[in-house]
C-alpha positions in Angstrom: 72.5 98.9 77.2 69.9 100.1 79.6 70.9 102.6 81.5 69.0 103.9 84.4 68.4 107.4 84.8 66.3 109.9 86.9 63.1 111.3 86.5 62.9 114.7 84.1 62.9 118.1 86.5 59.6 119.2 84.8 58.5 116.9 87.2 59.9 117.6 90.0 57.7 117.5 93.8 57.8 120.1 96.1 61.4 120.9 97.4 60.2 119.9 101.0 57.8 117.1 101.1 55.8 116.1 104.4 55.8 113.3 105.8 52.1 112.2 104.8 53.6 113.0 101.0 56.3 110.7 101.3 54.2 107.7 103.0 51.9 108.3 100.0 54.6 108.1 97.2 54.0 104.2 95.8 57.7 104.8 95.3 58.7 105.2 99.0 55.9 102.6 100.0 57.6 100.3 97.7 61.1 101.3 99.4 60.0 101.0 102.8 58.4 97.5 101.9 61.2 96.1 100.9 63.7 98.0 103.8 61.6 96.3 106.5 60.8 92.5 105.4 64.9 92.7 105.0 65.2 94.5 108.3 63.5 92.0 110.1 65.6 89.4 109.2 68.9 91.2 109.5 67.7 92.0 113.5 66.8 88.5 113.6 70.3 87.0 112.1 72.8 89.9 114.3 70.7 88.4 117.4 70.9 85.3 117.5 74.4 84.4 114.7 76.9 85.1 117.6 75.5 82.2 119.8 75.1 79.8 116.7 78.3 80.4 115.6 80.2 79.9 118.7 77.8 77.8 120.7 76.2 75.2 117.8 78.6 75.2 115.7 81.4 74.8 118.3 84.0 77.6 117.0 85.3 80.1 119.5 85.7 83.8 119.6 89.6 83.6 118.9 88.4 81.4 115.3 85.4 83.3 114.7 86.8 86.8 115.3 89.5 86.5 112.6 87.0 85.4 109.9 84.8 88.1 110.7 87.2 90.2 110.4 88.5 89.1 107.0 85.0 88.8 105.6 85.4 92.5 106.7 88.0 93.3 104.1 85.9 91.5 101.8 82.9 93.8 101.7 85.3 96.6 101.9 86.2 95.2 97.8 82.4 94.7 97.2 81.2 98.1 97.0 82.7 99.6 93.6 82.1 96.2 91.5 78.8 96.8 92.7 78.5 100.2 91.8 79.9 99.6 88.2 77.2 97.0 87.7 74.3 99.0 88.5 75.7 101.8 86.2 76.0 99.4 83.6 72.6 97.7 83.8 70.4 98.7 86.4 70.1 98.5 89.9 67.2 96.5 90.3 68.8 93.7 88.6 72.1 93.7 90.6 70.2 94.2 93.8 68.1 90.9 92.8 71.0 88.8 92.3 72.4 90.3 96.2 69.6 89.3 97.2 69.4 85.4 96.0 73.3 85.1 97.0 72.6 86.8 100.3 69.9 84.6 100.8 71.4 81.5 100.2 75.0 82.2 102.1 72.8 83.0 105.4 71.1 79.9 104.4 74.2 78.0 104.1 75.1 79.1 107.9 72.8 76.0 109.2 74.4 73.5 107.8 78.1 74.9 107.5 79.9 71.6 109.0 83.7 72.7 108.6 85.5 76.3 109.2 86.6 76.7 105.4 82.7 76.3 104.8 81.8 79.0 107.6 84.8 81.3 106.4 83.5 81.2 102.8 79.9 82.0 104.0 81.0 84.4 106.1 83.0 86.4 103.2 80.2 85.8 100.6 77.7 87.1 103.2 79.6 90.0 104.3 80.2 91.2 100.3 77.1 90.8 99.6 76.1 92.7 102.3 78.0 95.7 101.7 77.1 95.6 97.7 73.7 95.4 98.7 74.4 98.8 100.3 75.7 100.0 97.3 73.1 98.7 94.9 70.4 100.7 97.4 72.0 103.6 96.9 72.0 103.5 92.9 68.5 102.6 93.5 67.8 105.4 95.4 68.8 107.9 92.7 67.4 106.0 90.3 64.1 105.7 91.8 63.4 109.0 94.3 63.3 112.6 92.7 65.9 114.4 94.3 63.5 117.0 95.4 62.2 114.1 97.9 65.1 112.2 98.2 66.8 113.1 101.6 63.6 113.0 103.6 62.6 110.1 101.9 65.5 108.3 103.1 65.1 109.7 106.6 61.6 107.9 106.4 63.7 104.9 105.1 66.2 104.6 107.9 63.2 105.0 110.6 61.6 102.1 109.2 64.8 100.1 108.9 65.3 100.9 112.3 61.8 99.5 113.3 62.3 96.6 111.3 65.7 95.9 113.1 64.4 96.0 116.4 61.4 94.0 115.8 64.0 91.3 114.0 66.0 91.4 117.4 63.0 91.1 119.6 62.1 87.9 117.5 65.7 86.8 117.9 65.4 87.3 121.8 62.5 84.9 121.5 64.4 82.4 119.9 67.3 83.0 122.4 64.9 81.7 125.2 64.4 78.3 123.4 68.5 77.9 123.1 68.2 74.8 121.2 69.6 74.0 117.5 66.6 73.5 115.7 65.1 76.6 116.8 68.0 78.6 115.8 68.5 76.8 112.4 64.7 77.9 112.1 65.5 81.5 112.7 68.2 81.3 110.2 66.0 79.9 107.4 63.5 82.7 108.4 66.0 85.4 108.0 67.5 83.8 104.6 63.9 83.9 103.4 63.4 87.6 103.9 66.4 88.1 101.7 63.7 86.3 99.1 60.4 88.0 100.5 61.9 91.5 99.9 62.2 90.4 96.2 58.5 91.1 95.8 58.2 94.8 96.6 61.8 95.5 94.8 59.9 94.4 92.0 57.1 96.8 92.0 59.3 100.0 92.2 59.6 101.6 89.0 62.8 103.6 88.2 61.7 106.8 86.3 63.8 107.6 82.7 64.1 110.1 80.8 62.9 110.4 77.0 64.7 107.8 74.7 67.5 110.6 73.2 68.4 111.9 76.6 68.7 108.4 77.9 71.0 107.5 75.0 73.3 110.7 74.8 73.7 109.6 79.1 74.6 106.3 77.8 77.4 107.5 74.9 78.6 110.0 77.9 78.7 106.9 80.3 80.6 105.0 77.9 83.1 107.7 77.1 84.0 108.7 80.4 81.2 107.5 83.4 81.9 104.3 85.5 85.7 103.9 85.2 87.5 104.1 88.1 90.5 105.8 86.7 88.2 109.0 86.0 86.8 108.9 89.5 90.3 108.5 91.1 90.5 112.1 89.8 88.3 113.4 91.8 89.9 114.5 94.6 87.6 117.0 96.6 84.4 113.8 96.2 87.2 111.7 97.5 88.2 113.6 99.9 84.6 113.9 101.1 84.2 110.2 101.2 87.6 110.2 103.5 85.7 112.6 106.0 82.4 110.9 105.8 84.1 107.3 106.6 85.8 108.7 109.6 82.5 110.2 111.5 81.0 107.2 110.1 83.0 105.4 112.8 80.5 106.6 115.2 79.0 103.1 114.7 81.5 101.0 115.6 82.1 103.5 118.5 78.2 102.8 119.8 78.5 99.0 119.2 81.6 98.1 119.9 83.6 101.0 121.6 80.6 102.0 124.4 79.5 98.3 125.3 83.6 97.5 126.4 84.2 101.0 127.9 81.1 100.5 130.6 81.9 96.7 130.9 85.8 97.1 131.2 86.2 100.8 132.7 83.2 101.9 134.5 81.2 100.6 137.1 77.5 101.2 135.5 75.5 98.4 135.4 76.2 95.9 132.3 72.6 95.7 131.9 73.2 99.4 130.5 74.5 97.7 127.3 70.8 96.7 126.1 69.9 100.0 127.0 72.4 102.3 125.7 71.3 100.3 122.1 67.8 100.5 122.4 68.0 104.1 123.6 70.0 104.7 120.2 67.0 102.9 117.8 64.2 104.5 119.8 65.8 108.0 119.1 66.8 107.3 115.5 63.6 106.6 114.8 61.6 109.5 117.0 64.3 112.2 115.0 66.0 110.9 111.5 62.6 112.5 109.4 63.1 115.8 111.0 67.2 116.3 111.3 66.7 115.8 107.7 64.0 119.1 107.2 65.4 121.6 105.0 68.8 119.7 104.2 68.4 120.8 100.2 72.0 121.4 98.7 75.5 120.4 99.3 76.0 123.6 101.5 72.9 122.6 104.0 74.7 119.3 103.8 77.9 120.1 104.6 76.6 121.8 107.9 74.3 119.8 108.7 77.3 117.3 108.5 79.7 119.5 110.5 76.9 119.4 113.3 76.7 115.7 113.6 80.3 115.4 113.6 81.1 118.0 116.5 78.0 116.2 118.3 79.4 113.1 118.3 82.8 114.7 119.4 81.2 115.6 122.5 79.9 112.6 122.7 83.5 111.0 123.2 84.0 113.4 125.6 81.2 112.9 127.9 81.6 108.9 127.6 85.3 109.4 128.7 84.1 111.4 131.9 82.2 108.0 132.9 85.0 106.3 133.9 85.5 106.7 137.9 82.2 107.5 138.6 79.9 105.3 140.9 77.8 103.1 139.5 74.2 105.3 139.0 76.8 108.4 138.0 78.6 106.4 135.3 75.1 104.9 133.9 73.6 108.4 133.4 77.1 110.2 132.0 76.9 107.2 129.4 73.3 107.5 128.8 74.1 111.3 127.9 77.2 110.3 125.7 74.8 108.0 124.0 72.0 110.9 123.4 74.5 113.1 122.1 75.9 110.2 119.3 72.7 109.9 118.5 71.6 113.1 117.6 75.1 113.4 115.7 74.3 110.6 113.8 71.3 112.0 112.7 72.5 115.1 111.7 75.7 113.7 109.9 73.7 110.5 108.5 71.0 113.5 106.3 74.1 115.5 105.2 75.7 112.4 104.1 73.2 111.1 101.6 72.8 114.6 100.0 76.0 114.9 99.8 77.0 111.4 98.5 73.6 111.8 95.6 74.4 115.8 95.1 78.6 115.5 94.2 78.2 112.7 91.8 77.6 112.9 88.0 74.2 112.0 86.9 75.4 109.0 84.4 77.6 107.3 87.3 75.7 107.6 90.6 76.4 103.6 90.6 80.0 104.0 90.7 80.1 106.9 93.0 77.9 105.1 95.5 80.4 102.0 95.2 83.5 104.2 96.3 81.3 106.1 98.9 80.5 102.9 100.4 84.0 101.4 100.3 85.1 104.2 102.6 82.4 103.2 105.0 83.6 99.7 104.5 86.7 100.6 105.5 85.9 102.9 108.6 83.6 99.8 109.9 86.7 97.1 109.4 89.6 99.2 110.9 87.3 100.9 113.8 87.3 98.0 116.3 91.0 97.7 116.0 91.4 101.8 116.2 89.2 102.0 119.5 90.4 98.7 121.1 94.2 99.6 120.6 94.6 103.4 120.5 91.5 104.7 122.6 90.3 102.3 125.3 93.3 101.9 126.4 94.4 105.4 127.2 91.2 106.0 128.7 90.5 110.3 129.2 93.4 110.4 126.8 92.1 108.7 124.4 88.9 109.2 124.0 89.8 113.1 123.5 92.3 111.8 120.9 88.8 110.3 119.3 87.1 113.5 119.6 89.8 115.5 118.1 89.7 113.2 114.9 85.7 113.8 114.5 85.8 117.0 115.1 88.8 117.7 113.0 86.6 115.4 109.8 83.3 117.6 110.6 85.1 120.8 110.3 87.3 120.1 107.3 84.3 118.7 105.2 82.2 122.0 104.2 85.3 123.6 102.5 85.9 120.0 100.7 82.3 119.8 99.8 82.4 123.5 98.8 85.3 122.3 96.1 83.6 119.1 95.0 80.4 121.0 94.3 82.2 123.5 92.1 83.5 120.8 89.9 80.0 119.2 89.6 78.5 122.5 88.9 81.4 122.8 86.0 80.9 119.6 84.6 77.0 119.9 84.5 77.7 123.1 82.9 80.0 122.3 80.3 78.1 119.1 79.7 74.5 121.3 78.2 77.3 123.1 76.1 78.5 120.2 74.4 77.0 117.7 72.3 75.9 114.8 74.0 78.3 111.7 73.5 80.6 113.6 71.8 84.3 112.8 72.4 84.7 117.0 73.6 82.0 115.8 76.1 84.1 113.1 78.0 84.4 114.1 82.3 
């Protein structure tokens, strides 16, 4: 079996890289190769699917909605399959074959001529997406030294972020042509970056240790690693997964929750949708490398984490205070709202990944990825129907009900994290004591 493992700490980089190191690692030039040929053709898909689906293809919101929102609970079963198959091959591989089946569902999408069809592509697409997430992350650990690894993905996210919005600026072009064959073209072009990004994910190596430490990892995998049953054990990583998925609902509160509270609630301008997104890219991508400076360590994590989290509380707050406001008030108040969310996403996003790479046994980061994601998964699939039923509605009320909930996940988390890395630490330990493989050895 091969089983991918990381790099040996002899070799480890500097604790804190700068930037100009990470541009120059071939790993992270591979990485961010690959993050922005895919990146592009994601922007390009999110613009311009909404209009093929309901406008070409002739299915309206009311049909379309639903099947989003099942191949929602789809992707939300994706992520630990996915997991389990990186940690019993290798990450690469599974995150090759996402990428052919990604490719050809979004493919599919121009020539889906029944709903069954679209549902199916839509599921399959969806999955794949949120394995493909999964699979990253293995690769991640896998690949990056975890001296590097949290500003390296900072980097990452920056360029994905770029990559998005060139994607959507591309799509915008499209959008002016409004004809069939021009969006069946951009479809074709976004199913071939799935394909394109192939060609960099093959030129990043994943570092492995000597051939007797690589196969004592493996007896240990197979004795105790990847099954779910030994993960549903562990309660504080899972309870740090809980409290990560519910401040992760700070995207579906910037794409879904702040376009309907201006449009439906406040009299800003709706042209301050566009803005309130691009605002959020532009400073994603001016701040993700530097919130995550110094974030070494569950415990800079975990504050870093409880930041973000009480940031994007007040967030809620000041969106809420929009409402009743004229027109010029209402647009800077949500402007603000959407400066703070930002810079709690930013703080919460670099605590996250350390925390997510940091809590998880070396032999299984596949699996622990897989259930890290499946809480996102779920916090992205139940957070339209959370803000559009309990918050909007309620108005002031609500939206302080939404900031009591992230503020009550960013301030449980250190003491959860606190817990979880006391187990890892214990397990690590007892793990050099032992022989490797052996049955005494088992987590």
């Amino acid at each position: 079996m091969n089983t991918p493992t990381t790099a040996p700490p002899t070799a480890a980089p500097p604790a804190v890289a700068p930037t100009a190191r990470l541009i120059g690692d071939p790993t992270v030039r591979g990485l961010a190769a690959l993050l922005s040929v895919n990146a592009v053709g994601n922007g390009l898909f999110l613009t311009i699917s909404t209009l093929w689906f309901t406008q070409a293809l002739g299915y309206s919101a009311s049909r379309v909605g639903p099947a989003l929102t099942v191949a929602g609970l789809c992707g939300i079963l994706a992520s630990l399959p996915a997991g389990r198959a990186c940690d019993r091959w290798n990450a690469k591989s599974v995150l090759t074959v996402l990428h052919l089946l990604q490719g050809a569902a979004i493919a599919l999408y121009a020539v889906a001529g029944s709903f069954p069809v679209f549902l199916a592509l839509a599921c399959l697409a969806t999955a794949g997406s949120r394995a493909n997430a999964t699979a990253r992350g293995t690769l991640y650990a896998h690949a990056l030294h975890p001296g590097l690894r949290t500003r390296a993905l900072a980097l990452l996210r920056a360029v994905n972020n770029v990559g998005i919005g060139a994607g959507a600026a591309l799509g915008s072009v499209v959008l002016t042509f409004d004809s069939d064959a021009a969006y069946r073209g951009a479809i074709c072009v976004s199913a071939a970056a799935f394909l394109l990004a192939l060609i960099p994910l093959r030129r990043i190596s994943t570092p492995a240790r000597p051939p007797a430490a690589q196969a004592g990892a493996a007896r240990a995998a197979a004795l105790s690693g990847p099954r779910a049953s030994h993960l549903l054990r562990d309660l504080p990583y899972l309870a740090v997964t809980a409290l990560n998925a519910v401040v992760n609902t700070l995207y579906v509160v910037l794409e879904v929750g702040l376009p309907l509270w201006l449009l439906t609630y406040t009299n800003a301008p709706h042209l301050m949708v566009g803005w309130l997104l691009v605002t959020n890219t532009a400073l994603v991508v001016a701040l993700q490398v530097r919130a995550a400076r110094g974030i070494t360590g569950p415990a800079r994590a975990a504050r870093a984490f409880r930041r973000g989290g009480l940031l994007v509380a007040a967030a809620c707050l000041a969106a809420a205070c929009a409402a009743h406001r004229s027109a010029a008030i209402a647009a800077a108040v949500l402007l603000a709202a959407v400066v703070l969310l930002t810079l709690g996403e930013v703080a919460s996003q670099a605590g996250s990944w350390t925390l997510s790479y940091d809590l998880a046994p070396d032999h299984a980061h596949g699996t622990y990825q897989g259930i890290y994601q499946t809480g996102i998964s779920v916090s992205q699939a139940l957070g339209p129907a959370l803000l559009t039923t309990f918050v909007l509605p309620h108005g002031t009320a609500g939206w302080a009900a939404l900031a009591a909930l992230f503020a009550g996940a960013a301030l449980a988390l250190p003491a959860a994290a606190r817990r979880a890395a006391r187990g890892t630490e214990r397990r690590r330990t007892n793990s050099r004591r032992r022989p490797e493989g052996s049955a005494a050895a088992r987590y």
